[in-house]
N, C-alpha and C positions, 0 to 999 in steps of 0.2 A: 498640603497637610499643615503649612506654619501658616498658611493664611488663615488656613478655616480654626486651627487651635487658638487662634489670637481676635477671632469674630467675638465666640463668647465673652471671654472679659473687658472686650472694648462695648460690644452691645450694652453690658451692665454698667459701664461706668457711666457710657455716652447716649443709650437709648434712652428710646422714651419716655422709661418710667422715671430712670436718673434724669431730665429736664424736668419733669414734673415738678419732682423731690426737690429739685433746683428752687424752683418756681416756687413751693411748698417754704423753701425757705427765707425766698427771697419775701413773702406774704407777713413771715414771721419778722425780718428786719424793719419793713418798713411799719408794722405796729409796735416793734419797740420804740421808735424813732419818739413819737411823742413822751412816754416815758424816761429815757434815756435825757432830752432836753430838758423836761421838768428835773429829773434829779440833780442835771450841772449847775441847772438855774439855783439853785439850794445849796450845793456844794459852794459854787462860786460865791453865796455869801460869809461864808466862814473859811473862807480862802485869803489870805492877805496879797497873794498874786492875782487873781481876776481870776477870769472865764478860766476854763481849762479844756472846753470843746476841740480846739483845733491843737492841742499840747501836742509837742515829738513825743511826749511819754508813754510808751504803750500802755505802762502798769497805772496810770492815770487813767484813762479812757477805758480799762477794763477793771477798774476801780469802778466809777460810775456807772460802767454798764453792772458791776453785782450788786449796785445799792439801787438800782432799777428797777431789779427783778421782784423786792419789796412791793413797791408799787401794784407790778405787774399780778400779785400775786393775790396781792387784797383785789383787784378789779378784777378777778379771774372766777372768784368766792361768789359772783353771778350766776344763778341757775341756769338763764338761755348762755352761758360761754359753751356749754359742754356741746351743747346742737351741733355749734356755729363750729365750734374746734373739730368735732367727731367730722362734720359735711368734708372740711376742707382735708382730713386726715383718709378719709375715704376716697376723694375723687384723685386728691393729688400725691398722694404716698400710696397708695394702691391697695388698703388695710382693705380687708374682707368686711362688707355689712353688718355679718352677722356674731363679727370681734368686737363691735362697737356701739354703745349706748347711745342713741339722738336724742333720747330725750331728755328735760333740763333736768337737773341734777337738782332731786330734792334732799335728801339727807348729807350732812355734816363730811359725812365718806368721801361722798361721792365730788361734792365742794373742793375739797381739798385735794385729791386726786387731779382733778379738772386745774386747781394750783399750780401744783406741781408741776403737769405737764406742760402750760403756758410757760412758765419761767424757762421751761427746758427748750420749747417750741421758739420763744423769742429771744434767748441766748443765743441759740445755735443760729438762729438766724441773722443775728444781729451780727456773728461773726464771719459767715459766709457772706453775708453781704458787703460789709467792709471788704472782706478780701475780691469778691468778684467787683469792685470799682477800684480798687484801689490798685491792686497785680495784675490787668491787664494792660493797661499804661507803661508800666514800669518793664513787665517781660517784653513789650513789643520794641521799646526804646532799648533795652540790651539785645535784642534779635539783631536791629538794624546798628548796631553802635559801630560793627569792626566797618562799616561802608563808610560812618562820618569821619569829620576832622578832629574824632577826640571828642573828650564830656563837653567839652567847655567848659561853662559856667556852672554846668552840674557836677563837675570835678572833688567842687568843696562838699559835695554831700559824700562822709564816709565812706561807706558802703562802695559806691561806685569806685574810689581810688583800688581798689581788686583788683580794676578790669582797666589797666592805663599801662601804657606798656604791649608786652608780650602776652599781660592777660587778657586784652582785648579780645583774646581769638577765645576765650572762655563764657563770654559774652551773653553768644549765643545759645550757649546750653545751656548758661543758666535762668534766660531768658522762658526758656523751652519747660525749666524745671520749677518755675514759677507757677507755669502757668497748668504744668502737670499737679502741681500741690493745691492749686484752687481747685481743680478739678475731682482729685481723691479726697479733699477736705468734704466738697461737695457731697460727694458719693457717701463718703462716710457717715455724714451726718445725717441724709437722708435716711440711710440706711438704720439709725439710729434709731430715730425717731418713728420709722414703719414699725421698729423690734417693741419701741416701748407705748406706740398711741394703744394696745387692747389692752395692757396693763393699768395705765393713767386713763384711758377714755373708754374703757371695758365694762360692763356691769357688774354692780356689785355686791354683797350678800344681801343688802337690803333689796337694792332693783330685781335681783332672779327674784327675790320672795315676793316681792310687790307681781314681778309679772306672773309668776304660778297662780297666788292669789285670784289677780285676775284673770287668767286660762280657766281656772276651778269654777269662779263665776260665772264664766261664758257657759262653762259645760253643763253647771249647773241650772244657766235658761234656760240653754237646749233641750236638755233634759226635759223641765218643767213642759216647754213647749209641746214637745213630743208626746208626755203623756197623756196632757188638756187636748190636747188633739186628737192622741188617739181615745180615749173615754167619752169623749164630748162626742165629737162628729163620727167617729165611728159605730159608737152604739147608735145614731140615727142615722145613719146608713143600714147598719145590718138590719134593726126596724124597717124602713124604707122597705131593705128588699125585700124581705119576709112578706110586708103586708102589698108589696103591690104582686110578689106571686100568687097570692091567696087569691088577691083580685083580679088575677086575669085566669083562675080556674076556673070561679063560680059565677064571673062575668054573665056568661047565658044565661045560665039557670037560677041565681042570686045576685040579680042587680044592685038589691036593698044594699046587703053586706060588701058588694064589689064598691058602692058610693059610700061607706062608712068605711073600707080600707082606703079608699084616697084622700077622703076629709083627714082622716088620722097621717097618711102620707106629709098632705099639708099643714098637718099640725106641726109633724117630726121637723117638718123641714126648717117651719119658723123658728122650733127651736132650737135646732142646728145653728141656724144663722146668728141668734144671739149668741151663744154660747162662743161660735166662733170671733164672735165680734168680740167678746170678753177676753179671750186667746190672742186674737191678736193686737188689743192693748196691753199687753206685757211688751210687745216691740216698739211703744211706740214712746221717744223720750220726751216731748212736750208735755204729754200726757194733757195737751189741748182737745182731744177728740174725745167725747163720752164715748163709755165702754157699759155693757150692759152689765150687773150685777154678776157674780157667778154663784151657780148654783147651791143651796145648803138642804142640812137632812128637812130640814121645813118643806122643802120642794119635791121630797119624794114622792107625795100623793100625786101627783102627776106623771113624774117618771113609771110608777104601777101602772097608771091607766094607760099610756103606751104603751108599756111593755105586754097588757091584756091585748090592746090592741090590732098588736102586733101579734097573736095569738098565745103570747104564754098566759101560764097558770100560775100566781104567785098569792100564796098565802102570806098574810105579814103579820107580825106582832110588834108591837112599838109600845115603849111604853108608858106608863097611865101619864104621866106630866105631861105627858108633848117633846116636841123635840127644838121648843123655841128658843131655850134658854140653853139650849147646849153653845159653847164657844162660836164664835165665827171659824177660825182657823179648823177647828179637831173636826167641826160639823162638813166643811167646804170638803174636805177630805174625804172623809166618812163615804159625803152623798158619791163622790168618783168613783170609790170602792164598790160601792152595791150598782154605779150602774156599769159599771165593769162587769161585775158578775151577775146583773142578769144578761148583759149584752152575751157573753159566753154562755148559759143557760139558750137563751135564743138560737145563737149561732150553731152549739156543739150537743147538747144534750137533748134538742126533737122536744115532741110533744108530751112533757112531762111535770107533773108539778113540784115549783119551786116555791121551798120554804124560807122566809126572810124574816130573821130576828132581831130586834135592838135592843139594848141594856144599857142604861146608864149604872155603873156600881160605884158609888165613893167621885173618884177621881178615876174612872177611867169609865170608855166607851167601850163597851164590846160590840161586836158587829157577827153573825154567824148566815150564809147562804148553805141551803141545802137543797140535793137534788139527784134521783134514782139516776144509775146509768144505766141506761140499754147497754145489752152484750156488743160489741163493737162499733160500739160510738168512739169519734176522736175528741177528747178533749182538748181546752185549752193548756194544759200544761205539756201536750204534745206539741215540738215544732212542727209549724206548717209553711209552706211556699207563700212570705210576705205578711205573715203574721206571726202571733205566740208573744208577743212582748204585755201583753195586759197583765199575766201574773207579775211579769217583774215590775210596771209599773205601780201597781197596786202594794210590793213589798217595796218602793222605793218610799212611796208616799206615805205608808209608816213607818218605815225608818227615819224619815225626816222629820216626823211626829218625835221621834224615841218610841215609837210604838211597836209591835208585832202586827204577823200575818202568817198563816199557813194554808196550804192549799192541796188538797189531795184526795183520792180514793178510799175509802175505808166502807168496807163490809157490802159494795155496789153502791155505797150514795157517796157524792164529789160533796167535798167539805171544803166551803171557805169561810176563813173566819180573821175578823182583825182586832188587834187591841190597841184601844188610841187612848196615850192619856189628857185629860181636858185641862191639864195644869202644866205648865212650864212652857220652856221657850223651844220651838223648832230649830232643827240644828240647819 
């Protein structure tokens, strides 16, 4: 029982992670070292006694080591210290990854934080380190002292006249309790500095907002990706199958039409592959590879002839100007929106005609798809197994305009409609 109650607090002081911590500190001594000599070199000039590096004075050498910390503190105000301090605070104080910031420290915060904790990291180290050379010497010579013939010559150092005599036999404990005080100074101070590296080397209002920021970014590609992908290659896909079941009905008996749905097949496909090729230059950061144009409302007369192709019925209205002069941005949109909804027209609504409006009014596009529903047809606002997300992309896409979008059933015809304004900046 006394054995095993006495494992835990010896493990903690003497294991593993307490060598580390050790180690952690002793990393910390010998980078003040350079520091620490630049400051005496400085002191000792405005000194009328000399050097003071080897002085008996304690409060001298701990004197210079706080006019050190100066030093230590402006060379600290380095962006890459924060990496270099967080790597060593992680592997050898045993801090959690996810307490601590690696990357360099760009705001003013974060600088001085990363300060702070150098001065504290190279303190503390600067003092266990002294004591781990200088107290084990010293304890091991009082361990062995009651076996010699007396200090000797060491007699004249203070301290030691204690233990001369009858105190000799004291010797050894105190030798013992030397070397016990380097050991809980050790502990302690590891211990410290584990408590305070996520505070000083932790992320800070500015870093979480930077990294949300950047999380919101990423989701926001995803996003984007997701959509261009589903609009683009999916509408020529659900194309695709439409027109090559057509063509393997009337295959026997309508050759003509079974080699005009595979010519269109081959159309759909070619322009699947640009579209995707446009798609996946948003991934690519050189942006040394040509990416094909991505498609605008200009390019709808084509998307129709598909979409006949493919057998639907789409009446259009567009109107009298053209649609050249419409924005890039509101237009690039726009076209995703109507081949959303005829892709869904295609997919969900059968053999029926779909009506396609455009409006330019003022400052804003309107965009309206209409189309009868048969008595239990599923539409796309119904989820299905691996689909249903084209309405919401369609309402993200103008949202991100600031625009509107609705989509629904009224009176048996499926209404989609969007409003994009052609002036202002996308959020």
């Amino acid at each position: 029982m006394v054995r095993a109650a006495l494992r835990r607090p010896m493990s903690a002081v003497l294991g593993r992670r307490a060598r580390l911590r050790w180690v952690h500190l002793l990393l910390g001594g010998a980078l003040s070292m350079p520091f620490y000599l630049l400051t005496n070199t400085l002191v000792s000039l405005f000194r009328p006694d000399g050097n003071i590096l080897f002085s008996s004075s304690l409060v001298r050498q701990f004197g210079v080591l706080f006019l050190a910390l100066g030093p230590v503190a402006v060379t600290a105000l380095h962006p890459l210290v924060r990496p270099f301090e967080g790597e060593a605070a992680r592997v050898l104080c045993g801090v959690p990854r996810e307490e601590l910031a690696l990357e360099p420290g760009r705001s003013w915060a974060a600088r001085g934080r990363t300060a702070a904790w150098c001065a504290l990291h190279l303190a503390a180290g600067a003092v266990v380190s002294g004591m781990s050379l200088a107290t084990p010497p010293a304890a091991l010579y009082l361990i062995v002292l009651p076996f010699l013939d007396g200090p000797g010559k060491l007699a004249e150092v203070a301290w030691l006249r204690v233990f001369t005599g009858p105190g000799v036999l004291l010797a050894p404990v105190a030798g013992c309790a030397l070397l016990a005080l380097v050991v809980g100074t050790s502990w302690a101070a590891g211990s410290l500095l584990a408590r305070w590296a996520p505070v000083l080397l932790g992320a800070t209002a500015a870093d979480r907002l930077a990294a949300a920021e950047e999380h919101a970014h990423r989701l926001a590609l995803r996003n984007r990706l997701a959509r261009e992908l589903h609009d683009s290659v999916g509408h020529a896909l659900s194309a695709v199958s439409l027109q090559a079941s057509a063509a393997r009905r009337v295959l026997d008996h309508d050759p003509e039409f079974a080699r005009q749905a595979l010519a269109a097949i081959e159309e759909a496909a070619r322009e699947a592959v640009g579209e995707l090729d446009a798609v996946l230059g948003l991934l690519r950061e050189d942006g040394s590879s040509p990416t094909a144009p991505a498609p605008t409302l200009a390019d709808v007369g084509g998307l129709l002839e598909r979409t006949r192709a493919a057998g639907g019925r789409v009446e259009c209205a567009l109107p009298p100007g053209g649609l050249e002069k419409i924005p890039p941005v509101p237009s690039r949109e726009a076209y995703r929106i109507v081949q959303e909804g005829l892709g869904n027209a295609l997919r969900h609504a059968g053999d029926v005609p779909v009506r396609l409006s455009v409006a330019v009014h003022d400052d804003t596009l309107e965009i309206l798809l209409e189309n009868p529903v048969k008595p239990g047809t599923t539409r796309a606002g119904v989820p299905r197994p691996g689909g249903g997300r084209g309405l919401t992309g369609i309402a993200e896409r103008a949202r991100l305009l600031r625009g509107t979008s609705e989509a629904g059933e009224h009176d048996g015809v499926w209404r989609l409609s969007a409003r994009l304004p052609l002036r202002g900046e996308a959020r």
